[in-house]
N, C-alpha and C positions, 0 to 999 in steps of 0.2 A: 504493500500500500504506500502510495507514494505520500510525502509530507507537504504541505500547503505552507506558504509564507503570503503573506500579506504586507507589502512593501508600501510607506506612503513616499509622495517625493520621487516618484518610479520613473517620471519623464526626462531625466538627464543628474549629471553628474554623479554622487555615490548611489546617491539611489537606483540609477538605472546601470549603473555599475555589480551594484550588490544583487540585479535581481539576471542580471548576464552570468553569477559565477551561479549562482542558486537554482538558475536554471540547467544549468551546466551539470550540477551535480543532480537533475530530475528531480530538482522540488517543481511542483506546479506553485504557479504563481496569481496572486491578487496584485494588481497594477493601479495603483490611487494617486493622481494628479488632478490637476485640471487643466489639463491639455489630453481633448480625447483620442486629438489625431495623433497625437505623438503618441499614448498610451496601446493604443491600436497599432502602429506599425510596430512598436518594439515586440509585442502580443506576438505577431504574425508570424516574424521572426527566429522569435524564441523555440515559437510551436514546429516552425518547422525544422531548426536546427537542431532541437532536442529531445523531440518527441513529448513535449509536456502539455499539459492545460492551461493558458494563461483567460485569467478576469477579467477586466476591465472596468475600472468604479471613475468614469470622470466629475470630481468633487472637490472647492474651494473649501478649503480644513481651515483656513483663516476666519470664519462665520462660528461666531454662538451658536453653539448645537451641532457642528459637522458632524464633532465624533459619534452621537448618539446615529443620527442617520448615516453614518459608512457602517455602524453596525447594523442596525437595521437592516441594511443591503445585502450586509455578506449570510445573515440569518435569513433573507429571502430566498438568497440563492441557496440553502441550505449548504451553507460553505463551516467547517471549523478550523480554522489557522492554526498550526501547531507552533507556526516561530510570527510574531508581530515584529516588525522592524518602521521604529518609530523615526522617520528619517526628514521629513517636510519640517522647513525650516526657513525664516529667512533676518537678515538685519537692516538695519538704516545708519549712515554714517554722516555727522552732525553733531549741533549743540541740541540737546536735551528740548531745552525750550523752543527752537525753532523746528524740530520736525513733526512733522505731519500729525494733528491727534487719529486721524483715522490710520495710519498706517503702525501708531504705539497702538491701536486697539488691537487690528491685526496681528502686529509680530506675539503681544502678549495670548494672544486665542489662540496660535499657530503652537510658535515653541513651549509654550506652560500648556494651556488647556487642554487643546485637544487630544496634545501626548497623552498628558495624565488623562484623561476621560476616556479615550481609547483602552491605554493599561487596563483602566478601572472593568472597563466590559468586556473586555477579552481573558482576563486575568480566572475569572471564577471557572471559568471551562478547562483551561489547562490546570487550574489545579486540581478541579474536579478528574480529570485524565491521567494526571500523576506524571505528563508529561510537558515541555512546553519551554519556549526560549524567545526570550524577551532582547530585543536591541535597540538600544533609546542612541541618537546621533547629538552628543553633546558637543566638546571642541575644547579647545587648550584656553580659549577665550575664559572658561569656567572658572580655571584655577585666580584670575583676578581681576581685577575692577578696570573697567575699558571706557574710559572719558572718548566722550565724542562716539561713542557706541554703546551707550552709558546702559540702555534696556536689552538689547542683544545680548551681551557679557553676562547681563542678574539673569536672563532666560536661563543660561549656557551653565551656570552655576546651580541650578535650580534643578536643570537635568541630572546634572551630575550628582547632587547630595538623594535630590528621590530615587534615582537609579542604585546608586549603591545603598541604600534606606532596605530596597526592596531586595536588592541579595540577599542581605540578612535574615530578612522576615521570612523568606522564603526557601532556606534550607529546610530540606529535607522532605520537600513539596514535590520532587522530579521536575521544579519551574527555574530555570534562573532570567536574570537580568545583568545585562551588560552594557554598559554606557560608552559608544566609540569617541574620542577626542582628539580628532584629527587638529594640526595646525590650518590655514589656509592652504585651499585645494581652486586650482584653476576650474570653473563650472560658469552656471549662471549667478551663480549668487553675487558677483561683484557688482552686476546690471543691478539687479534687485537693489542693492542695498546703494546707489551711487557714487559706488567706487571705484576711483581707477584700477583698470585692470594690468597691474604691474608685477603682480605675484611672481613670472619668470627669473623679478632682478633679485629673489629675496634666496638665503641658502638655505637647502636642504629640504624646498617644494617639492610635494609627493604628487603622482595623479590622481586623481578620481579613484583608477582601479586599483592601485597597490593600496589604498587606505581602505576602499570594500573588502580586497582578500586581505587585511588586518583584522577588519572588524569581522568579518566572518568566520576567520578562523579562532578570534576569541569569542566570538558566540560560540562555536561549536565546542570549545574547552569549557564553557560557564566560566568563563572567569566576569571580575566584577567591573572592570575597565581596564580601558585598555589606549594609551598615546600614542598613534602610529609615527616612526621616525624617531634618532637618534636626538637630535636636536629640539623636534617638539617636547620630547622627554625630558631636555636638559633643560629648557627653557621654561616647564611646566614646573620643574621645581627646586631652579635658582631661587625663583618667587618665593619660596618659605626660607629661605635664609637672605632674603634683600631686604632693608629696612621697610618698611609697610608705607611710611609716607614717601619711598622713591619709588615703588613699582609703578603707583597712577600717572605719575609725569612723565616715565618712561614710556609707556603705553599712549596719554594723549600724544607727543610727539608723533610716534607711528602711526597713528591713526588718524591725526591733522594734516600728516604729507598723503594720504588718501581720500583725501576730499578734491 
């Protein structure tokens, strides 16, 4: 019996990265963007290079209530996900006060709510199952406080303390959760958030796909997170021995020559 994943964020970069290696290994697949043409050709693709089932749920997860209704959907389709990969995401770069209040409503329903909400309804099946693997797409942003990215960064921290909250609770469940923390990865997201897109000049940039087969291969150990890259790793935790009022200047700087 093949295993089911349910990927959000499916229509480009790690997400449609993570759902290329998943397919690979003949998980059938739930495909959730809101891009249906894009969701559909990767579908077609998949099916025909791997012999799998692919879904298609096209759905803006940034709206109060997505999460209840993508569940809904995948319970219509009499679908049960055995791994959830919580990967839809986005940021805004700026001062705090001048960005958009519609797009801080958005990023906060996107990376906090719907994650959580999702979790929340998918979670009592696989424990009920005694099986079941959770992957929440958190980032190196998590480990500290990012001026001029000031809601992205609390999202990204947020991921990161509920994702490993729920490894705990959840020994000895057959369920784990894994929080991936990639550094910056070349995708859409630098459009999204209006940022220049300079990531090439920076060192030790991963692609899309080596940071999905990170994250996937620590999904499939259960471990509880996971920093893909040498350097993400260092830089994630120079931060606990840098004095606390240099990290955020250090940070806005980077993040100012990005606007």
């Amino acid at each position: 019996m093949s295993t089911l994943a349910l990927i959000t964020g499916a229509s480009g970069g790690i997400g449609e990265e993570l759902a290329r290696i998943m397919a690979a290994e003949k998980n059938d697949l739930i495909l959730v963007a809101r891009s249906k043409a894009k969701l559909e050709t990767l579908a077609v693709e998949l099916q025909k290079a791997h012999g799998i089932k692919c879904y298609v749920v096209d759905l803006d997860l940034a709206r109060h209530g997505a999460a209840l209704e993508l569940y809904n959907r995948v319970v219509s389709l009499n679908l049960k996900p055995q791994i959830l990969v919580n990967n839809a995401g986005f940021g805004e770069v700026g001062t705090f006060h001048e960005n958009q209040t519609r797009k801080i409503e958005e990023m906060l329903t996107l990376n906090i709510e719907t994650l959580t909400m999702l979790t929340r309804y998918f979670l009592p099946d696989l424990v009920k199952q005694k099986t079941g693997r959770i992957l929440q797409v958190a980032s190196t942003a998590a480990f500290l406080p990012g001026p001029y990215m000031a809601v992205y960064y609390a999202s990204k921290a947020y991921v990161l303390h509920f994702s490993e909250a729920l490894s705990i609770e959840l020994k000895g469940t057959g369920v784990t959760v894994t929080a991936l923390c990639p550094g910056p990865v070349p995708s859409g997201f630098q459009a999204r958030a209006n940022m220049k897109n300079d990531l090439m000049k920076l060192p030790g940039i991963m692609s899309p796909h080596a940071v999905a087969q990170i994250g996937y291969n620590a999904l499939m150990k259960g471990k509880s997170y996971v920093i893909p890259g040498f350097l993400n790793w260092l830089s994630a935790f120079t931060v606990r021995f840098s004095p606390r009022c240099l990290v955020p200047l250090v940070v806005a700087r980077l993040n100012r020559n990005r606007t």
